[in-house]
C-alpha positions in Angstrom: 82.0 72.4 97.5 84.8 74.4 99.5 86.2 77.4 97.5 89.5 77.9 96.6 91.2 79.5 99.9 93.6 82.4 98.6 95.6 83.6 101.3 97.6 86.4 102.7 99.7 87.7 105.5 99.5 91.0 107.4 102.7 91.2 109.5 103.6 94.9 111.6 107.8 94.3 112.2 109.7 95.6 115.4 111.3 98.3 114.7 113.9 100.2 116.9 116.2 103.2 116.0 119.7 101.6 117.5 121.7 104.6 119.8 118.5 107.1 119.6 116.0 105.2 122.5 113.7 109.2 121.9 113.6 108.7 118.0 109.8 108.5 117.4 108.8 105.0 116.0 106.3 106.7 113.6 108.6 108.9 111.8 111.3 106.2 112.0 108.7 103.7 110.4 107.7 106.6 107.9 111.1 106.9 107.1 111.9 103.0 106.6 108.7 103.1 104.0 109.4 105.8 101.9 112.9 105.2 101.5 111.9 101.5 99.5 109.6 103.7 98.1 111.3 107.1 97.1 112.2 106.2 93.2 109.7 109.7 92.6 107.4 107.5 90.5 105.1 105.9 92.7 101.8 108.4 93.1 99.2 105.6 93.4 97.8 106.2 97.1 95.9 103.7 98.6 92.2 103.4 98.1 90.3 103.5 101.3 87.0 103.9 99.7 85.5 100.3 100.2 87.1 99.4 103.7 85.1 99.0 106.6 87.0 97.8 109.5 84.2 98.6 112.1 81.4 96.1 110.4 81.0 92.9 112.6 80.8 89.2 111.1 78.1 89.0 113.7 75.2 91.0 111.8 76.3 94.5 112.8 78.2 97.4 112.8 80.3 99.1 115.7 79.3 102.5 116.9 81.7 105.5 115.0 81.9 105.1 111.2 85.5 104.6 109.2 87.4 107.3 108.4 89.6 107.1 105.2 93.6 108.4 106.3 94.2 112.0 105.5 95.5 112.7 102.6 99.3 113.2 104.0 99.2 110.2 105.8 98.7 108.0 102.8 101.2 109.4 99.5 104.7 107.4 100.0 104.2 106.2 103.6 101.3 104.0 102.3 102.8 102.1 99.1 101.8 99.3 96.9 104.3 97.3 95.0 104.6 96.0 92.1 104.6 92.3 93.5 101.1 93.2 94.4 101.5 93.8 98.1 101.0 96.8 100.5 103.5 98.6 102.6 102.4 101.0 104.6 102.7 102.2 108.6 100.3 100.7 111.0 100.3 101.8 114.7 103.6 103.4 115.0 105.6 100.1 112.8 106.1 99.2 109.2 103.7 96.5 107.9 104.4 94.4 104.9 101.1 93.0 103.3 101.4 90.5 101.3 99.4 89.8 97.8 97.1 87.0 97.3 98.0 83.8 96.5 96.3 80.5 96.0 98.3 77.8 98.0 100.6 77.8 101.5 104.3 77.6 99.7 103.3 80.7 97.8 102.7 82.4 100.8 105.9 81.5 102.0 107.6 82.7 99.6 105.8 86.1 99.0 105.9 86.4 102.7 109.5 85.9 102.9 109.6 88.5 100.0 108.3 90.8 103.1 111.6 90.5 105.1 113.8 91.0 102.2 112.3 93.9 101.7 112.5 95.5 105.1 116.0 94.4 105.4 116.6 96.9 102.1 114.3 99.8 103.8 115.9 99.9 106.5 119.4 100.3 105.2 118.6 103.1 102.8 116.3 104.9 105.5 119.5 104.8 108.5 121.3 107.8 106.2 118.8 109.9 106.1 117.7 109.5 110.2 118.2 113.3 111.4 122.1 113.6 112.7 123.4 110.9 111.1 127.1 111.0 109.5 130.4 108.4 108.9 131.1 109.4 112.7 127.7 108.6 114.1 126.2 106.2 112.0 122.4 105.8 112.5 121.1 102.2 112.4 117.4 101.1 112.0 116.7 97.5 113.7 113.7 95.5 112.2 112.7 92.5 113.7 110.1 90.4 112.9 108.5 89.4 116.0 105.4 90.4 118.4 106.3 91.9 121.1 109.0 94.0 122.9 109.6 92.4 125.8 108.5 95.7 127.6 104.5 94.9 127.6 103.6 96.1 123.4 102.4 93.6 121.6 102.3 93.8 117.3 100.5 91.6 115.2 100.5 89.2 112.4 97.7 88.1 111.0 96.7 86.0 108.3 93.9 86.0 105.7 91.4 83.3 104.5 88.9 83.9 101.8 86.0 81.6 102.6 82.3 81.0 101.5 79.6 84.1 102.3 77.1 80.9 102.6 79.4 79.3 105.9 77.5 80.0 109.2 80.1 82.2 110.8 78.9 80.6 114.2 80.6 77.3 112.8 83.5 79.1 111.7 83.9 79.8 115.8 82.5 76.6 117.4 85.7 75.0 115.3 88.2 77.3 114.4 88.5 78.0 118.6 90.1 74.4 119.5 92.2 74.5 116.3 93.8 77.7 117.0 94.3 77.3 120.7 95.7 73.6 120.4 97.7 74.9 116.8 100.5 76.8 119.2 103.1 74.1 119.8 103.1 74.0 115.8 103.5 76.8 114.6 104.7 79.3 118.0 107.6 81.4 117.5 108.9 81.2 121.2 109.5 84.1 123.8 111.2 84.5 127.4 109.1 85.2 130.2 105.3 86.3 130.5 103.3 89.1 130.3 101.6 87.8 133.6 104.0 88.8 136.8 102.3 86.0 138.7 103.2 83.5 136.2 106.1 81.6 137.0 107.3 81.1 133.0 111.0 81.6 132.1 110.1 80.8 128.6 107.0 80.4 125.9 105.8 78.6 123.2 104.0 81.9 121.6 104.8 85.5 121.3 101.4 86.0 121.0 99.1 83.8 123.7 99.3 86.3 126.7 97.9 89.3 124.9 94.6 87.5 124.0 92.1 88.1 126.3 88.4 87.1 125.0 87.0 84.6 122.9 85.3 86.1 120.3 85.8 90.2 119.0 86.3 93.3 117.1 89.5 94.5 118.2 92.7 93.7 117.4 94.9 96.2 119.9 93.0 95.4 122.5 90.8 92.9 124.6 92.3 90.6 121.4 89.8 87.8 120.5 90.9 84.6 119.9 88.0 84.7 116.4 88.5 88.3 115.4 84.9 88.9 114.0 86.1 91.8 111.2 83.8 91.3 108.3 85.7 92.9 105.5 85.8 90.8 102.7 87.9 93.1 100.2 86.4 91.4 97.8 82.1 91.0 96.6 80.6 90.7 100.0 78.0 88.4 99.0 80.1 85.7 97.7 83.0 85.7 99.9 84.0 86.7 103.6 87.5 87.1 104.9 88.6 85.2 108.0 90.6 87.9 110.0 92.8 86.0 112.0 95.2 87.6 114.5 95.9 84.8 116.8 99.4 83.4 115.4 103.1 84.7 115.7 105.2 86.1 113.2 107.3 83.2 112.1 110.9 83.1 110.5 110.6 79.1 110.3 109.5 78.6 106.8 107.8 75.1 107.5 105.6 76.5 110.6 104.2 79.6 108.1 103.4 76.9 105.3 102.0 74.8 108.6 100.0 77.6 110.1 98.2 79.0 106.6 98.2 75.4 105.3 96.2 73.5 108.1 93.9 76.3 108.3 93.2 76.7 104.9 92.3 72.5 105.6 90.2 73.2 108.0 88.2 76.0 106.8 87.5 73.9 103.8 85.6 71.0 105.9 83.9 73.7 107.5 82.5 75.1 104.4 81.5 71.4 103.4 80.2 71.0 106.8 82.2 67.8 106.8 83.8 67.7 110.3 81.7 66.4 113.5 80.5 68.5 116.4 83.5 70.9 117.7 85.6 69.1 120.1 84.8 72.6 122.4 87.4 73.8 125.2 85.9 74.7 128.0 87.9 77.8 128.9 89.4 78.9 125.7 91.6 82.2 127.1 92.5 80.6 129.7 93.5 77.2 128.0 95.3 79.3 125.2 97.8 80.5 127.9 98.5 77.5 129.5 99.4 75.8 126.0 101.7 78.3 125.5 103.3 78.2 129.1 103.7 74.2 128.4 107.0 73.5 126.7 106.4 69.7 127.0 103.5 69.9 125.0 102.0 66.9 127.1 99.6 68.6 129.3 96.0 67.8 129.2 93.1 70.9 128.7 89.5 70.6 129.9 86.8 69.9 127.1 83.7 71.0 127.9 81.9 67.8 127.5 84.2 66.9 130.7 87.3 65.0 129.0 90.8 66.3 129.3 93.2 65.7 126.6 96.4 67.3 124.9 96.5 69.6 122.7 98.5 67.3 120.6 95.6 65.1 120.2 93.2 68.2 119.0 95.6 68.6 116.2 95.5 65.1 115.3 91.7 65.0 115.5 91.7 67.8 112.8 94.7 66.0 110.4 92.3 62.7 110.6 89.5 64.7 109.3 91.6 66.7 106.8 92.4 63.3 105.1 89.4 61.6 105.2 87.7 65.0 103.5 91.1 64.9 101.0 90.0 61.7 99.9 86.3 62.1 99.3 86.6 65.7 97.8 88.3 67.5 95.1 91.4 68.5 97.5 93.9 70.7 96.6 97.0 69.8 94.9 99.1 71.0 97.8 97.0 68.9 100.5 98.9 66.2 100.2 102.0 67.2 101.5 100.8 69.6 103.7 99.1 67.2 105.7 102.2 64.6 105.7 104.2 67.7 107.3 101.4 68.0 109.9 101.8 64.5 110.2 105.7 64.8 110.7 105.3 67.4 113.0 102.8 66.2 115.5 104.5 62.7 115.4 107.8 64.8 116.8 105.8 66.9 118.8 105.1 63.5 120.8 108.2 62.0 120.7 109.9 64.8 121.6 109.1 68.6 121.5 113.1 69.2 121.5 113.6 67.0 118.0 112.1 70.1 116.1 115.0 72.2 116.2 115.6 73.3 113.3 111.9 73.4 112.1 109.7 75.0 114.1 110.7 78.6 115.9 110.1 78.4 118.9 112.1 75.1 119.7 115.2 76.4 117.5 115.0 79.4 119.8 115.0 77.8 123.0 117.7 75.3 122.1 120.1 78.3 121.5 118.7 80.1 124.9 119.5 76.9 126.6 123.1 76.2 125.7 123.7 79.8 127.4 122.5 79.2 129.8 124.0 75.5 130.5 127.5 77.1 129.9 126.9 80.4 131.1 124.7 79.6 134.3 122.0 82.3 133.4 118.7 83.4 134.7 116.0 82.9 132.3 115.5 86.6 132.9 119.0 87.6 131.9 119.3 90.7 129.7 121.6 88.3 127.3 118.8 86.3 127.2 115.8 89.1 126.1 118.6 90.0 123.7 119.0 86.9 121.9 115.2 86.8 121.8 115.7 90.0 119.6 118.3 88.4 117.7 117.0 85.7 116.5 113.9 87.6 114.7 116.5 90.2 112.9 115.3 90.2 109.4 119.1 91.1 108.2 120.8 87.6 106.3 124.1 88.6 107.7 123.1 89.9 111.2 119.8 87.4 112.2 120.5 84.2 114.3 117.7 82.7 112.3 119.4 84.2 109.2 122.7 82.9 110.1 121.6 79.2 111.1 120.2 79.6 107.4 123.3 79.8 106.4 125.0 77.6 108.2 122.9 74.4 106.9 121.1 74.2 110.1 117.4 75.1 109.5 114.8 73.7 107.3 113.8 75.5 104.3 111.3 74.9 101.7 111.7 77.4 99.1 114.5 79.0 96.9 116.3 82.5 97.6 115.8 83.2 93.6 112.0 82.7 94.3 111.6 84.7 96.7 114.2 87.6 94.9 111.6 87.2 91.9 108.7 87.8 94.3 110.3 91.3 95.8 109.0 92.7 92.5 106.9 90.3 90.8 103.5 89.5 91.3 101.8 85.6 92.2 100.2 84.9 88.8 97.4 82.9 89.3 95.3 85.5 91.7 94.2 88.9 91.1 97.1 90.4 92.3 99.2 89.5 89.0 96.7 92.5 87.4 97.1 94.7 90.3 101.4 94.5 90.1 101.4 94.3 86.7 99.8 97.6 86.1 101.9 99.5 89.0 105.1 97.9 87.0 104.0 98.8 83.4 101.5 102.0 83.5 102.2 103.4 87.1 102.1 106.9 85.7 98.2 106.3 85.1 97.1 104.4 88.5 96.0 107.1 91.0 94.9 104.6 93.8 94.6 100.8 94.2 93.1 98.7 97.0 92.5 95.1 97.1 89.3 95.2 95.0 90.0 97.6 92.5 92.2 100.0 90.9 92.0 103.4 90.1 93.5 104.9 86.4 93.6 108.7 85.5 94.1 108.2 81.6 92.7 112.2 80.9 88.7 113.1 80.9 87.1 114.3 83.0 86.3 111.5 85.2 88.8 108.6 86.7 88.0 104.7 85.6 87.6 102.4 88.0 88.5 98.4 87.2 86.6 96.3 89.8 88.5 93.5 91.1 86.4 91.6 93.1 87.1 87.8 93.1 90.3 87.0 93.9 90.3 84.4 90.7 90.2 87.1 88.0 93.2 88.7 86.7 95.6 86.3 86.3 98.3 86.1 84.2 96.4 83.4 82.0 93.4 85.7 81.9 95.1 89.4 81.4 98.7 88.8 81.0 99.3 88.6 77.0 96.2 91.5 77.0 98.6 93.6 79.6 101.9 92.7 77.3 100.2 94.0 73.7 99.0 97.2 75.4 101.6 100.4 75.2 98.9 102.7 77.4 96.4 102.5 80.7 93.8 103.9 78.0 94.4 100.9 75.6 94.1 98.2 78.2 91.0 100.0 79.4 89.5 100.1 76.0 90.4 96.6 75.8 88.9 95.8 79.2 85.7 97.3 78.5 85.5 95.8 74.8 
């Protein structure tokens, strides 16, 4: 039987410091996290103790070993919350982390939590930006989006908790065609192409042109399409963790419950070994760039068994199987409606591409690019353009053109602002991360470090006490939550714990 497929997102946000183009992006993203961060109380610090970025899925490790942040790099400017999630800096931008949940709306909502939350950091780090006064107000500008425009790509990436016991080679052979025929979806739109020979004005993904080999390591560069990071953050011989760094940023709601939702599907059948032989593309890197550079979504790929098809048509092949495995296994209770979405949306997707504005990213995005440039006459690689591109991703509700179409009535949402309000400080509670934020929020003066798999408490002694967290099941609120309310101390809970 599958297991259940907690989830998480890992998403680095643009970040720009408006009027100062020299202002370094580190210190600016330092700045952005330890201003959400500087109420004096927080001295947890990251626990880096059990990460291993450099060991392979594949059955090895790559040359160099890890080596845990210095010590200064990690106090304030590395954070955990008290919803349970980690915000920290990652290669020169401000990444949100989200906790672990157990189903696709509640990662929608917790990552939504994410831009709420860089929309308040970045407003209470602008004051304190070197030269700033009433006369010269400094202004930080977080987007969430990919890529620059300029060449620099940043990632999302998204988590899956799956089965030790799965082949990984499976996990390949079938995740490939999903996540390369998955882009009209769940893509989040750009103008123009990293490629100067391509002749693209506009794109379905942020991401597709930065990927440049099937199967990998790295994530900065030579970006696999499978990232092959075996880190489970959890017990290593029960669960693995899918990496995956393939898909954009999204604003759309809908495409990030799509994009975790369907996957989550898929992975399941893999673990059940319940879908047929991959349906394997024949040039994956390739293909994965010419899906993106398609904005009819109606041109055929190459299999390698020597049939061409659509994209669209991979997608289908995968809901068909999702509902036949739904209906002969113990599905989860959010199936159901994630695959009649999928169904809406590939059923539009063939109708017409342009009937999903409003829904999916990058189609809302285009429809606004295009009305400029229908009244306007534009370029496709007019600066009004590229800026609009920006615009749309700014993660202010007043500023935003995503945030504003909110508003207006004119996009389709799926969860409540008071939910996702709630989740800015408030852990999920049915995963392990309702212990973690729950101890940060009631005994933070006793938690030294935290990572995903355990945290660290200093209640006096000589030694610290670690608490093991490793399967993402334990913890919950129904499992620790009246034993956290009835203890007053770290010490108590740990005497309670160990009892």
């Amino acid at each position: 039987m599958a297991i259940t497929k907690y989830l998480g997102t890992e998403t680095e946000f643009g970040i720009t410091v408006v009027g100062r183009p020299e202002f370094n992006p580190v210190l600016a993203s330092s700045l952005v996290v330890n201003a959400y961060s500087a109420d004096g109380r927080n001295r947890a610090r990251w626990d880096y103790e059990d990460e291993d970025p450099l060991r392979d899925a594949r059955g090895f490790a790559q040359p160099g070993a890890h080596e845990p942040a210095p010590e200064d790099d990690i106090g304030l400017a590395n954070s955990i919350l008290t919803n349970g999630a980690r915000f920290y800096v990652d290669h020169a931008h401000p990444e949100y982390s989200s906790p672990e949940v157990s189903n696709p709306r509640d990662a929608v909502v917790w990552d939504k939590a994410g831009e709420r939350i860089l929309e308040i950091a970045a407003s209470r780090a602008a004051p304190l930006l070197p030269g700033h006064d009433d006369r010269q107000p400094g202004r930080i500008l977080i987007t969430k989006n990919n890529t620059d425009g300029k060449g620099a790509a940043y990632g999302m990436h998204e988590n899956y908790i799956v089965d030790r016991a799965t082949p990984f080679g499976e996990i390949v052979r079938q995740l490939t065609p999903f996540f390369v025929s998955r882009q009209p979806l769940v893509g989040a739109g750009r103008v123009g192409s990293e490629f100067p020979s391509a002749e693209v004005d506009y794109q379905v993904t942020q991401r597709a042109d930065f990927f440049e080999v099937e199967v990998g390591l790295e994530t900065t560069l030579k970006r696999p399409i499978i990232n092959t990071r075996d880190e489970p953050h959890a017990d290593p011989d029960r669960f693995r963790r899918l990496h995956v760094i393939i898909g954009d940023a999204n604003m759309s709601e809908v495409c990030t419950y799509l994009k975790l939702g369907s996957t989550a599907l898929v992975l399941s059948m893999v673990e059940d070994g319940f879908l047929p032989d991959a349906l394997s593309v024949a040039n994956p890197v390739k293909t994965l760039h010419e899906v993106s550079h398609d904005l009819t979504c109606a041109k055929t790929i190459a299999l390698k068994d020597g049939r061409r098809v659509r994209p669209i048509e991979l997608q289908w092949h995968y809901l068909e199987w999702a509902r036949k495995w739904a209906d002969q296994r113990d599905a989860p209770d959010w199936a159901a409606d994630l695959m009649a979405t999928w169904e809406r949306l590939l059923t539009q997707l063939e109708a017409d591409p342009m009937g999903l504005d409003g829904v999916v990213d990058w189609v809302t995005k285009y429809r606004i690019m295009q009305r400029y440039v229908d009244r306007d006459g534009l370029d496709w690689d007019d600066e009004k353009l590229k800026l609009i591109d920006i615009q749309y991703h700014d993660v202010r509700r007043d500023k935003g053109l995503y945030n504003k179409l909110v508003a207006g009535g004119r996009i389709e949402t799926m969860v409540e602002e008071h939910e996702v309000q709630r989740a800015m400080t408030a852990p999920p509670s049915d995963t392990r991360a309702y212990f973690r934020g729950r101890c940060l929020e009631k005994f933070r003066d006793s938690v030294t470090a935290a990572g995903w798999d355990s945290m660290i408490f200093d209640v006096g002694g000589e030694t610290l006490q670690r608490v093991p967290m490793m399967d993402p099941s334990r913890g919950t609120e129904a499992v620790v939550g009246a034993l956290i309310d009835r203890c007053d101390t770290a010490r108590q809970l740990l005497d309670a714990i160990r009892s």
